[in-house]
Every structure is written in C-alpha cells, then in structure tokens.
C-alpha positions in Angstrom: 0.0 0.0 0.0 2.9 2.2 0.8 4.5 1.8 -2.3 1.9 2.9 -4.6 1.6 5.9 -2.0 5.3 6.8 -3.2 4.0 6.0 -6.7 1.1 8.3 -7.0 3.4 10.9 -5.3 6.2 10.7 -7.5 3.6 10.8 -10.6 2.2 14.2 -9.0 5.4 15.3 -8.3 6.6 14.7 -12.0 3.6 16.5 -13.3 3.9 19.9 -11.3 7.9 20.1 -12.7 6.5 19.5 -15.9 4.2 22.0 -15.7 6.5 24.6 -14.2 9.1 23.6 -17.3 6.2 24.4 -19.8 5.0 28.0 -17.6 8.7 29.1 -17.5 8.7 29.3 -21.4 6.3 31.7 -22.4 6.5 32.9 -25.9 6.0 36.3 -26.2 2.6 37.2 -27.4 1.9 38.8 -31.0 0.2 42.2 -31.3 -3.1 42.0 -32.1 -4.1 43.9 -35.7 -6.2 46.9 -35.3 -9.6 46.2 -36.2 -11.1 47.8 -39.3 -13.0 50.9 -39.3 -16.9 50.4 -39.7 -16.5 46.2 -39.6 -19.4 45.8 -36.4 -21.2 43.2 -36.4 -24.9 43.9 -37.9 -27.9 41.2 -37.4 -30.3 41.0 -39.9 -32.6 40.3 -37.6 -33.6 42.8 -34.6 -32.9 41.9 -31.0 -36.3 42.8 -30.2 -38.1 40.3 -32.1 -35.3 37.4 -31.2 -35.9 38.7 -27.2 -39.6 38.8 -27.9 -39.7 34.8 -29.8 -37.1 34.0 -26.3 -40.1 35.1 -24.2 -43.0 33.9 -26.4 -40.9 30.1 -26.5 -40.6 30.2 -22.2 -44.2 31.2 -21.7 -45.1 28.2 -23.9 -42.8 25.8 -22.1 -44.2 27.0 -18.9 -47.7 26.6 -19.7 -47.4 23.1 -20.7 
C-alpha cells in the first residue's frame, strides 16, 4: 500500500515540474491587428423580435 503511495506521489510530483518547465517558457505574445474601421457586427434580424420569440418560447414551455 505504501509503495503505490510513493508511486502516486512521484507521478504528482513529476507533473507539477513538468508543468512549471512548460509556464517558464512563455512565448512572447503577437500584437493584435487593429480592427477595421466600420466592420461591427450587424444582425439582420432585430434583438427585439429574437428577445420577444425568447419570451414567447418560455411562456409556452411554462404553460405546458
């Protein structure tokens, strides 16, 4: 019982130096592009009627 104690130990063990190895090399990051001037996101749909169909689909889950 004692031994895989020590086994399960060691295995922990081995995977928080691993883990430090792998932390201790960070790359260093890439600068993000600026975004493009006017590219927002548009729906095609209003949020209004998608909110409203939400609701509408609850109430009738609800009542049933």
């Amino acid at each position: 019982m004692a031994y895989v104690s020590m086994v399960i130990k060691a295995f922990i063990l081995a995977i928080f130096l691993a883990a430090c190895a792998v932390s201790a090399q960070e790359p260093s990051l890439a600068p993000t592009p600026s975004p493009d001037a006017g590219a927002g996101f548009s729906m095609p749909v209003s949020g209004a009627l998608i909110g409203t169909s939400l609701v509408m689909s609850l109430f009738a889950l609800l009542r049933n």
